[in-house]
N, C-alpha and C positions, 0 to 999 in steps of 0.2 A: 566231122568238124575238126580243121586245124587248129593246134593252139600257139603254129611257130611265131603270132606275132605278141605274144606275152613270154616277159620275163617273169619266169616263176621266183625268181630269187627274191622279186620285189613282195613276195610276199612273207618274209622272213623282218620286213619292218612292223614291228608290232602299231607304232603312231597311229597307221593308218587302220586301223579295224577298232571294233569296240571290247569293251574287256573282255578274257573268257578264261575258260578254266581248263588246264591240261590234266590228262590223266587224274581226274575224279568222276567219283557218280554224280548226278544231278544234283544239287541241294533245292530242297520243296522250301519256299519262299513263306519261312514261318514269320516273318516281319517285312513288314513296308519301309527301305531305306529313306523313305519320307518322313517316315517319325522312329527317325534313329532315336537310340540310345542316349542317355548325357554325355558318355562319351565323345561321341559324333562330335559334341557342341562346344568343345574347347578349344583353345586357343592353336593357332599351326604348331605353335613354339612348344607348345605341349602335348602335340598330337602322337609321337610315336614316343612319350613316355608312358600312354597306357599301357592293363597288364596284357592287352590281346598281343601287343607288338613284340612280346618276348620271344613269339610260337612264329615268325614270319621276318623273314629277310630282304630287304632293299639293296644288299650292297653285292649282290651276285657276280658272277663275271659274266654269265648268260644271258642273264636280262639285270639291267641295272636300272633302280628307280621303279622296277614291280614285286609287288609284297610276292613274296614265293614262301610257300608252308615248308618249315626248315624239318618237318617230319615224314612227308612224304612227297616232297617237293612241287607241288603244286602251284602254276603262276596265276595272279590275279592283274585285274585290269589296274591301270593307276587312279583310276578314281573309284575304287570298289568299297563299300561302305566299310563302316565297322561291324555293321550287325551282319554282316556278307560273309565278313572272315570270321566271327562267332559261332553261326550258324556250320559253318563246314568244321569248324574244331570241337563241335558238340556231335554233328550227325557222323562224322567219319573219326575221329581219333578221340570220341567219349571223356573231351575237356569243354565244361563248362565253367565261362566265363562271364561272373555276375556282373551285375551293373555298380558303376564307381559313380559316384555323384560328384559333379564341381564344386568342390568347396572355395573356388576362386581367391587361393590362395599364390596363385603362379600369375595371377590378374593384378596389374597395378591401379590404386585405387586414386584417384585425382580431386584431390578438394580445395576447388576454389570460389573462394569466400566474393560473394557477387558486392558491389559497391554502387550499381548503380540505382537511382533514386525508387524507393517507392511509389507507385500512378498515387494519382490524388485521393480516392478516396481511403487506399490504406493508409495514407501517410496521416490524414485527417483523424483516423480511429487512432493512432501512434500518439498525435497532438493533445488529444483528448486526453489519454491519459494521462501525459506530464502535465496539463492544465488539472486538472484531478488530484497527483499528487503534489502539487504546488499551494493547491488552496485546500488540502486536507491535512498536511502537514502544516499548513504556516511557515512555508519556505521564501523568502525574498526571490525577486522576479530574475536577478540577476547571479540565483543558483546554477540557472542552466549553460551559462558562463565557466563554471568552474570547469578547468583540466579534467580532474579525475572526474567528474564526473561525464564528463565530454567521452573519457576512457572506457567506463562501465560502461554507457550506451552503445559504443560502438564495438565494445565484446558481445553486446547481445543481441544487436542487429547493426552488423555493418552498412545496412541500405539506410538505415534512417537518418536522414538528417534534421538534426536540433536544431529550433527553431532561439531566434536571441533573446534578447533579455527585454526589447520593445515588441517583439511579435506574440511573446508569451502574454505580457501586458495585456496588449490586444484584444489576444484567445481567452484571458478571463474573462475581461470587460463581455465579452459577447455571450461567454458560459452563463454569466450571472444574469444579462439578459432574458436569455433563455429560461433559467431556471424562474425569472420573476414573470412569466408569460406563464407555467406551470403553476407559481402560486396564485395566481388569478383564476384559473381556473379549480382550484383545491376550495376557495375563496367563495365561488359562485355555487358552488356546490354545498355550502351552509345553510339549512332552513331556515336555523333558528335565530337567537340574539347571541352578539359574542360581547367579551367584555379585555379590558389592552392594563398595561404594567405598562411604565415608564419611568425610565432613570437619564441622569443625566451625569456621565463621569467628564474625567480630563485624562488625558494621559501624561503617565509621568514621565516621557520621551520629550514629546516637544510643545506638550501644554495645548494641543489640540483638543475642542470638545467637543462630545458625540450625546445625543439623545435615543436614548435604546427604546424600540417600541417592541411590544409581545403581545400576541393575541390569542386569546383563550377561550374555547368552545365546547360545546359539545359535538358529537357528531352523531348521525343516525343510528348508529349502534349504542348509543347512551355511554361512550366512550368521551372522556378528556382526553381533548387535544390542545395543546401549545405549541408555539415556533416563532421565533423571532421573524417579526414581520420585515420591520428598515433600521438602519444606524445611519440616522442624522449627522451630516457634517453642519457643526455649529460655528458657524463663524461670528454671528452679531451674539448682541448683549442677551444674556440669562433673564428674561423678563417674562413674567404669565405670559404675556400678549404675543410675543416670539413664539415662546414654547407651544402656546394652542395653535400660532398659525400654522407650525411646522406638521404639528402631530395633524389638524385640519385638511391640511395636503395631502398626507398620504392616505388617509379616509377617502376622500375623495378620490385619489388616484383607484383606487383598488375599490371603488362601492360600497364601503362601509360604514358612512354617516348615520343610514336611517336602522344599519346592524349595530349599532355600537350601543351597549349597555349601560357600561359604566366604566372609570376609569381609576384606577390605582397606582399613588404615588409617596413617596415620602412627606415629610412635614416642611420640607424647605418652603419659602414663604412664596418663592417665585410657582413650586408647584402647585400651590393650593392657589395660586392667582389664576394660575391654568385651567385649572379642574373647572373654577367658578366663570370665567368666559367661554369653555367647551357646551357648558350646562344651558348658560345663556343663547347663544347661539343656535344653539337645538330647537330649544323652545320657540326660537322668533322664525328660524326658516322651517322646520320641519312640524312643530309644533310637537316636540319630543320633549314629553315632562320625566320621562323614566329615566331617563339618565341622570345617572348619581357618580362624586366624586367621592371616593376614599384614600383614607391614610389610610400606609401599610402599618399594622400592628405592629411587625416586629421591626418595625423604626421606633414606634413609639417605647413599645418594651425597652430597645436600646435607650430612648434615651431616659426610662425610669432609671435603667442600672448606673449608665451615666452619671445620674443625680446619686446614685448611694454611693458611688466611686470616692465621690466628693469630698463624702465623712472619713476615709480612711487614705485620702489622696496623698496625705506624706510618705506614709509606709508603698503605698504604692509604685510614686516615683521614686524611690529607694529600691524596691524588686526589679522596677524597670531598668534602671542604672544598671543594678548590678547584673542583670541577665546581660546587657547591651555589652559589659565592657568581656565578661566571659564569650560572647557569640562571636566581637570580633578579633576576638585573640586564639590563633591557633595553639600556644604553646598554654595558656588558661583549658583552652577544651579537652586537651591531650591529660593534663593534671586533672581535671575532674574526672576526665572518664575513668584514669587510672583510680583516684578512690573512690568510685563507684563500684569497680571490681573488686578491691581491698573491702569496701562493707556488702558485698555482696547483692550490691542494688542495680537498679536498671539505670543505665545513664540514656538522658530522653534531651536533645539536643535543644539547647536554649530560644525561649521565644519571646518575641516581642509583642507588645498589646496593640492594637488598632485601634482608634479612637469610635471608628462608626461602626466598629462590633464589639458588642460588651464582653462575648464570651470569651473573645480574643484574651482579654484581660482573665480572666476566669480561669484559661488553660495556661497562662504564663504564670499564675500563683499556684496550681497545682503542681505544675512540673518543680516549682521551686521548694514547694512543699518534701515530695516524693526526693529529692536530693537535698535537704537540707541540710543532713550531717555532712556530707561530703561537702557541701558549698564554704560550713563551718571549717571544716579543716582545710581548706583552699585560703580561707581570709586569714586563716592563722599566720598563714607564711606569704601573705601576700596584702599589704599595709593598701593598696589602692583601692582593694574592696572589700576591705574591713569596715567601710566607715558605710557602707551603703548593707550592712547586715542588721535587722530591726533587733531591738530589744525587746525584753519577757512583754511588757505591755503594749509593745507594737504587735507582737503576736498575737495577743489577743484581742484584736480592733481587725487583724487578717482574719483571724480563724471562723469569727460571725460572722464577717463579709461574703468567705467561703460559702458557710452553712446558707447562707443567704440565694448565694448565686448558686447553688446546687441545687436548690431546688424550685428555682427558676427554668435551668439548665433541663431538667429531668420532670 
């Protein structure tokens, strides 16, 4: 066989053959270059800073760009694993080379913060909550409005978008919905007879009235249960006939006419007009004799104390006074508290008496008791509330009023 028509020289170009190994003995293939080492797995820009690459040369003048073993010269293919050159510096020159783990510290780490919107039903779970702390807090609807606040949410989810200050609106309006679909069903699930509480306030914002309704049961576990049932927006006139229709209504909304026991209210004259057309009406449709109206006791109780108040009402409005002009004086409270330290007493911060809670009055003559010395050396040097400090005989018209509402109180 001739071979004049090959240039043997062309076989001195490494490119065209596959890697191999000059001058060594075989190396037995104690790993699969398939499941290299972590090594293997790091980045190009990191690759010949492992420790294999200290024992092997690229920069030859012989073969340049082939790892060559800088200890017994050996050339390797250019894509020849790392477990490739491990395994020959373990079986032929007795260096073993552990494994290094990536700690991906030569890895740039990239964080960007995504903005685009949450799909709808996450965003719906997001809504819920700010609807939850809005009407759990007693936050104004147009909180969600505020900057900073606008700030905190979007440090803690830059996807979410805040909904405004009429969509929150909205979101409650439909929450509360919701939640009154859940009491109808809490509702139908009563065996037995339930019995309702009802007040009627104003508010002292903008003189709006509300009719408060509360419904009270048992439940099958022989457990008391209560929960405000509706608050009444009051617009017309305070009148029994009003007041039953309204409370009438919501019976009827929720199936409680032929559940309703009894009902409990104060002594106002409009509610007792209530109670007695609730009564009547039972009886004509439903043929419901059971139902009874009460007054709450401790309206009545107030207004027994009310009525002793009466006997000692000078010295009272005199304690009142003088509490009043002390509470709204900060440079008076700073003074008393100071001789409160000076006699070694508690200073218990001034109050004022409530007309429809007796005890109100009760704890605003105790506390004035409990500081009395110090309230005396206050009026000493201060002529304005000097003249509202009782004398020995107004003392003693407090101190059996005291005795009196003590053990009322207790």
């Amino acid at each position: 066989m001739s071979y004049s028509n090959y240039d043997f020289e062309d076989f001195n170009n490494f490119d065209e053959f596959e890697p191999f190994e000059q001058d060594a003995p075989p190396i037995e293939d104690e790993e699969n270059d398939d499941n290299d080492d972590s090594e293997d797995k790091t980045s190009p820009q990191s690759h010949r800073t492992l420790p294999t690459w200290k024992y092997f040369n690229e920069q030859t003048t012989q073969h340049p760009g082939y790892p060559v073993c800088c200890k017994c010269q050996c050339v390797f293919g250019k894509k020849t694993g790392i477990s490739t050159l491990k395994r020959h510096l373990e079986s032929i020159h007795k260096i073993k080379i552990g494994n290094v783990k990536n700690t991906g510290k030569n890895q740039s780490i990239l964080d960007f913060r995504r903005t685009d919107p949450w799909p709808e039903k996450e965003k719906n779970e997001r809504d819920i909550a700010v609807v939850e702390w809005v009407i759990g807090d007693a936050q104004p609807f147009r909180s969600v409005e505020n900057l900073r606040f606008k700030i905190m949410i979007n440090k803690f989810d830059s996807r979410y978008q805040i909904p405004d200050e009429k969509t929150v609106k909205t979101l409650v309006v439909d929450y509360f919905k919701e939640k009154r679909k859940n009491i109808q069903e809490d509702l139908n699930a009563i065996l037995g007879k339930l019995s309702l509480t009802a007040d009627m306030w104003t508010s002292t914002c903008n003189n709006d009235a509300f009719l408060g309704l509360t419904i009270h049961y048992v439940d099958n576990n022989w457990n008391l249960k209560n929960f405000l049932l509706d608050i009444i927006s009051f617009t017309t006139r305070h009148t029994g006939n009003n007041i039953a229709n309204a409370i009438k209504s919501v019976l009827t909304e929720f199936n409680l006419l032929e559940k309703t026991l009894a009902l409990t209210t104060d002594n106002e004259s409009a509610m007792v007009v209530c109670g007695r057309i609730i009564a009547e009406e039972l009886t004509r449709e439903l043929n419901d004799q059971s139902f009874r109206h009460y007054r709450c006791s401790a309206h009545i109780l107030n207004l027994a104390a009310q009525q002793g108040i009466k006997i000692i009402d000078d010295e009272v409005v005199k304690i009142c006074e003088l509490m009043k002009k002390i509470k709204h004086s900060t440079l008076r409270c700073d003074r008393l508290r100071e001789l409160c330290s000076i006699e070694n007493l508690t200073y218990y911060k001034p109050q004022l008496d409530v007309e429809t809670r007796w005890n109100s009055t009760y704890y605003m003559i105790v506390k004035f008791q409990k500081m009395l010395r110090p309230i005396e050396m206050l009026a000493a040097t201060d002529q304005d509330i000097k003249k509202f400090v009782s004398d020995a005989q107004g003392w003693i018209k407090i101190n059996v009023s005291v005795s009196f509402y003590f053990s009322i109180h207790h």
